[in-house]
C-alpha positions as CSV (number, residue, x, y, z in Angstrom):
1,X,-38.5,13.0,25.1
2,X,-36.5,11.6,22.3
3,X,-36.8,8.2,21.5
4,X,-34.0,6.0,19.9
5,X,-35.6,3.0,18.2
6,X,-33.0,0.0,17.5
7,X,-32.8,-0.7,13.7
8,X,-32.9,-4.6,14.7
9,X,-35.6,-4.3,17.0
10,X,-38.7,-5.9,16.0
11,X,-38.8,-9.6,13.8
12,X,-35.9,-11.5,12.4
13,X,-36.1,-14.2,9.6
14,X,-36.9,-17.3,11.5
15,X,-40.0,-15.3,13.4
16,X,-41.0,-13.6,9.9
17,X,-40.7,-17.2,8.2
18,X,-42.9,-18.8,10.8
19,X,-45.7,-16.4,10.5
20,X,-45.7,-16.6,6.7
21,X,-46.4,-20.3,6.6
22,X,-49.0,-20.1,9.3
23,X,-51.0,-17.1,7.8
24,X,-50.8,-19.4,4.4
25,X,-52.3,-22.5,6.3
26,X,-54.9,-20.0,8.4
27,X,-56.1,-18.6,4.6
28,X,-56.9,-21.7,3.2
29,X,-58.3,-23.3,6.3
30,X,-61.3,-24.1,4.1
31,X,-62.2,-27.8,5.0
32,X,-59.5,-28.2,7.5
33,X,-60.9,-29.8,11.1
34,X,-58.3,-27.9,13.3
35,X,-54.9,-25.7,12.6
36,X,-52.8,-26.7,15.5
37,X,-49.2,-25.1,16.6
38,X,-46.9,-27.7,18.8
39,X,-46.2,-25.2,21.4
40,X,-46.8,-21.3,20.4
41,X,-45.5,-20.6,17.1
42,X,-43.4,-17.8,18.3
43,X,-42.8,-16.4,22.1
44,X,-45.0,-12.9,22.0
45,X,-48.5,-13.2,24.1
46,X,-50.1,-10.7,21.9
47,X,-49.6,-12.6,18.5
48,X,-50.7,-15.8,20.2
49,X,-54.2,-13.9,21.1
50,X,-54.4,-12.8,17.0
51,X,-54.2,-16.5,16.0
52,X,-56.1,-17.9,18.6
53,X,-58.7,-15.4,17.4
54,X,-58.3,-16.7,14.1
55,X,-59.0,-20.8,15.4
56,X,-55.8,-21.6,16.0
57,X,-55.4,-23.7,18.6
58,X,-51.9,-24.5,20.4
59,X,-51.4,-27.6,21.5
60,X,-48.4,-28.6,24.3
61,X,-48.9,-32.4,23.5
62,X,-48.3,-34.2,20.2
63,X,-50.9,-36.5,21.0
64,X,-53.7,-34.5,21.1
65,X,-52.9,-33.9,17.2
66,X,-55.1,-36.3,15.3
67,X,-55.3,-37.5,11.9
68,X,-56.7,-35.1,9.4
69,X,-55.5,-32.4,11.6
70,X,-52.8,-29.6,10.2
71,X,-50.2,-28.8,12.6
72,X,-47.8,-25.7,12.7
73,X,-44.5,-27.0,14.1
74,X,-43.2,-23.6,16.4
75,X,-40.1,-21.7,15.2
76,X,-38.2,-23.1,17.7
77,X,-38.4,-26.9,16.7
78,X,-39.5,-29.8,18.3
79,X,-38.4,-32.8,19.3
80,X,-37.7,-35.4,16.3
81,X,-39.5,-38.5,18.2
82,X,-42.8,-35.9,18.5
83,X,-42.5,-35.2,14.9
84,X,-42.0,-38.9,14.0
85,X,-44.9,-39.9,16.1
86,X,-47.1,-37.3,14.1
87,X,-46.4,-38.4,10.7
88,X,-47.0,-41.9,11.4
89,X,-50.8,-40.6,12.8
90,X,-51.3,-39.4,9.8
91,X,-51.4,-35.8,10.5
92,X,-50.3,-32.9,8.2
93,X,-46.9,-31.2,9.4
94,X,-46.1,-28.0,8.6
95,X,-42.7,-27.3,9.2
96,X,-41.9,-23.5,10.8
97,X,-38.6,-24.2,12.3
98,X,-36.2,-21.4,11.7
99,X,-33.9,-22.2,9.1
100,X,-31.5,-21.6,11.7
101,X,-32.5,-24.1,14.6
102,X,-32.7,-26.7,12.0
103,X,-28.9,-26.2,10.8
104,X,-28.4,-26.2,14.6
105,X,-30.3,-29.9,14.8
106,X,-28.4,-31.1,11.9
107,X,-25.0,-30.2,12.8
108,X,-25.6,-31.1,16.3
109,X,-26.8,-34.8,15.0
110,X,-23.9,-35.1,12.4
111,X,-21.2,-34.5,15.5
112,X,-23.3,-37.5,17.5
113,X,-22.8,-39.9,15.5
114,X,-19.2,-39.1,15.0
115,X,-19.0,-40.4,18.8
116,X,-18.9,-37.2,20.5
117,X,-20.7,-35.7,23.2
118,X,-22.6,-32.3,23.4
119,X,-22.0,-29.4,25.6
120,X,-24.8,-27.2,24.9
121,X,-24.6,-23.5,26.5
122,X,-28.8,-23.1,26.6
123,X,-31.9,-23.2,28.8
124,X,-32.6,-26.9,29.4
125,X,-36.6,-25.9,29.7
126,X,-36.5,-24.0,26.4
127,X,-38.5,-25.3,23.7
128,X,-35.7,-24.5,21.0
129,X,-32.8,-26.9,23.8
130,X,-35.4,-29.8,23.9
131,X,-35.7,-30.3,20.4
132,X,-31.7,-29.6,20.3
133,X,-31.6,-32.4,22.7
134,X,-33.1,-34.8,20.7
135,X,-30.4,-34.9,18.5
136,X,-28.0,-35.8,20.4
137,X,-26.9,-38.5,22.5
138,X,-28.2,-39.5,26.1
139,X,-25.0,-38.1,27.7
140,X,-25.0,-34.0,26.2
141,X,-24.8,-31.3,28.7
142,X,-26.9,-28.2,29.3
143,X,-25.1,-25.8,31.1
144,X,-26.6,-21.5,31.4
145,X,-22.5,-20.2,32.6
146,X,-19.0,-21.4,33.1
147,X,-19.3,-22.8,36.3
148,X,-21.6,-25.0,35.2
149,X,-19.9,-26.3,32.1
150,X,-16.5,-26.4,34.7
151,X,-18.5,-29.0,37.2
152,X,-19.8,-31.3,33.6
153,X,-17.0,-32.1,32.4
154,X,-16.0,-35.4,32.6
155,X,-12.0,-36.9,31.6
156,X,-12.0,-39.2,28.9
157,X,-15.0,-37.7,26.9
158,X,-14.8,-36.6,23.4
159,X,-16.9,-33.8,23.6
160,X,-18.0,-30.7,21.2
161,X,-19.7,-27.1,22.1
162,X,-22.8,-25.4,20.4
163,X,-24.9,-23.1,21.8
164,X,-28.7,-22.1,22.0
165,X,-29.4,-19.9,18.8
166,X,-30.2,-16.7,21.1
167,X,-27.5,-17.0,23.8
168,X,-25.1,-14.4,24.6
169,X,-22.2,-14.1,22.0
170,X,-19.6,-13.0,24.3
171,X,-20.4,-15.4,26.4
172,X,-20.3,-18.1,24.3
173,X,-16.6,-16.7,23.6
174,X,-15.6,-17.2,26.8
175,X,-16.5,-21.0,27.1
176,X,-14.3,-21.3,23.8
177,X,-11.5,-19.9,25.4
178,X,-12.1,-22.4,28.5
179,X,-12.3,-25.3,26.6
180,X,-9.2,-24.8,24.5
181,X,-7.0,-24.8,27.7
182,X,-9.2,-27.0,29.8
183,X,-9.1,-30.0,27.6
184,X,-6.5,-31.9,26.5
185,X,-6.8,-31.4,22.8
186,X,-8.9,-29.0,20.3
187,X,-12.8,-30.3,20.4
188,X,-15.4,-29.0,17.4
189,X,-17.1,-25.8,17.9
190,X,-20.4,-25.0,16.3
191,X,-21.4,-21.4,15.7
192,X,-24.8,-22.1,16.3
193,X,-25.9,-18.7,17.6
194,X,-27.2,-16.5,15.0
195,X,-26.1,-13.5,13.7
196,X,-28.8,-11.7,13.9
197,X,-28.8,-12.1,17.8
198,X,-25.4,-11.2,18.0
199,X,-26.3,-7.5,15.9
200,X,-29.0,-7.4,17.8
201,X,-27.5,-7.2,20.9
202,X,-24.5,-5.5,20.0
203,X,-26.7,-2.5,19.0
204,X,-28.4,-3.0,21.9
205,X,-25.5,-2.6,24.3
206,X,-24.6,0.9,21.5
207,X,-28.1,2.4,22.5
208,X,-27.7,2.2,26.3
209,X,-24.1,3.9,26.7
210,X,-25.3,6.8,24.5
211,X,-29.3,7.5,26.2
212,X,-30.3,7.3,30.0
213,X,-32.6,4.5,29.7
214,X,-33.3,1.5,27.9
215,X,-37.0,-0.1,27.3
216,X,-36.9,-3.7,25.9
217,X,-39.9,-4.6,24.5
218,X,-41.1,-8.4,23.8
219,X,-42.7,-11.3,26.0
220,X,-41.3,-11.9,29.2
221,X,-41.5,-15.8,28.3
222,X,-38.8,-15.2,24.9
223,X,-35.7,-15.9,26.1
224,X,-34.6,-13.6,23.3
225,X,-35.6,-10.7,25.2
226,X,-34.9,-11.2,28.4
227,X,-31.0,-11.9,27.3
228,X,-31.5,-8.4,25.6
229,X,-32.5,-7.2,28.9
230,X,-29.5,-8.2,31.0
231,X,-27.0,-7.2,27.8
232,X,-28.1,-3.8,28.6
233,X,-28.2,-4.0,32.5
234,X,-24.7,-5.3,32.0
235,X,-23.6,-1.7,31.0
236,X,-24.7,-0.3,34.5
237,X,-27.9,1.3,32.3
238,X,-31.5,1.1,33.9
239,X,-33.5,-1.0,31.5
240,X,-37.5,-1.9,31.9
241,X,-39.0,-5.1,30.3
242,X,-42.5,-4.3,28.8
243,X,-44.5,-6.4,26.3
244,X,-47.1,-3.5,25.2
245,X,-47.3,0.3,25.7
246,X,-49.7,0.3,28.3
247,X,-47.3,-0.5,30.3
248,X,-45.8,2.8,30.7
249,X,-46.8,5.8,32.7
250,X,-45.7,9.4,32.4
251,X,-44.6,9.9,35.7
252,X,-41.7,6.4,35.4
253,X,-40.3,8.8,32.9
254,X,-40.0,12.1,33.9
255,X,-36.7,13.8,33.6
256,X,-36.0,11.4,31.0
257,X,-35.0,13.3,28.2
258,X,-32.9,10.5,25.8
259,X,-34.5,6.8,26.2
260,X,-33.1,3.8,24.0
261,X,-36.0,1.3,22.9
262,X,-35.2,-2.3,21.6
263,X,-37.6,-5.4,21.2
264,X,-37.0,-9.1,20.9
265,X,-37.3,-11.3,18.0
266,X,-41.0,-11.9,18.4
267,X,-42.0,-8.4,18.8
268,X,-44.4,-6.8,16.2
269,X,-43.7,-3.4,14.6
270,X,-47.2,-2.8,15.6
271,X,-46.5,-2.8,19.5
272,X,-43.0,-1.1,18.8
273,X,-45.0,1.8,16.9
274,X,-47.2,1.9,20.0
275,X,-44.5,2.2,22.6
276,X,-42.8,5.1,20.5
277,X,-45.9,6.9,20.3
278,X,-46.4,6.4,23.8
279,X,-43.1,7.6,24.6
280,X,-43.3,10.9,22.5
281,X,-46.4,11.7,24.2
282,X,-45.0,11.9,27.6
């Protein structure tokens, strides 16, 4: 079987960036009481298990972070009340957002207090969407497809558009489109999705017309991955959703002879090593 590994599968800069600051805070952990993450630093089960096997604790609720207590804040952001509240407990903040959610927060808060109101094209329950959120005003708008944003809109509103970091480029190029004819003058857009998402998928969607089968690998709680997934069901190609290599069985695969292999954001090269060599096995 030959196996056709993305060149963007695996880590990008805001996962990589996390990990860095919480391995430096795990390897001098010498006198600390606990390391603490606000929510799980990144959204792969199997890296969770490492650090949890390494005393680090993840925490869902910013009060149960105490003085004296060093806290990880996830690469995905928090809200800025729960970081607020930390820092005035005393407690030591270490900052993982990606650099790329935290232009996000600040160009969604500049746009706020011009007035405006946010349509956000996201996953209201996502971790990265809350802490969005919390930069904006009481009125923004979280909407997953075009109908949605179709039924929010309200006359009279000055409004302006970003869009989850991970979410589907094209996609997002299609609200555009909408908005400049639906509304009755230009509104501000922010490119808020990043660019290594877009290449990511983009080669994804490369992979699956020229193979006959795609395997996504990642953690079926990154939304990431799961969007990776449905780019590549979108082209008609079969696609499975695995987070580790166990997963797979010989006989899922036979008379496969060309299979495409992508991972989300928060996948390590160790599990995409371990699916290949699974793979070439069969």
């Amino acid at each position: 079987m030959e196996v056709v590994l993305a060149d963007t599968a695996g880590f990008c800069m805001g996962v990589s960036l996390a990990l860095k600051k919480l391995n430096a805070v795990v390897e001098a952990a010498e006198g600390i009481r606990h390391i603490r993450t606000l929510g799980p630093i990144i959204h792969n089960p199997q890296v969770l298990e490492h650090y949890a096997a390494h005393g680090v604790e993840v925490i869902e609720c910013a009060k149960d972070a105490e003085d004296g207590d060093v806290v990880v804040i996830r690469a995905h952001g928090v809200p800025q009340a729960l970081e607020d509240d930390m820092k005035k407990r005393g407690v030591d903040i270490h900052d993982a957002t990606c650099p790329k959610v935290k232009k996000a927060q600040l160009l969604i808060a500049r746009e706020t207090e011009n007035g405006r109101t946010l349509l956000l094209y996201g996953e209201a329950d996502h971790p990265e969407v809350r802490g969005l959120l919390s930069y904006a005003g009481p009125d923004a708008v979280v909407f997953e497809s075009l109908e949605e944003l179709k039924a929010a809109l309200r006359p009279g509103t000055e409004y302006f558009l970003a869009a989850q970091t991970t979410q589907d480029r094209n996609l997002f190029e299609e609200l555009k489109e909408y908005l400049a004819t639906a509304l009755p003058a230009p509104i501000p857009v922010l490119e808020t999705i990043c660019d290594a998402t877009r290449i990511r998928q983009q080669e994804a969607i490369r992979i699956a017309r020229e193979v006959d089968r795609m395997i996504v690998a990642g953690g079926r709680n990154s939304g990431n991955t799961r969007r990776l997934v449905q780019v590549v069901r979108d082209q008609g190609v079969q696609c499975d959703h695995v987070e580790t290599a166990d997963e797979l069985s010989a006989d899922a695969y036979r008379g496969i002879s060309r299979i495409g292999l992508t991972a989300g954001a928060s996948t390590p090269d160790k599990i995409i090593g371990e699916i290949v060599d699974k793979l070439k096995s069969f």
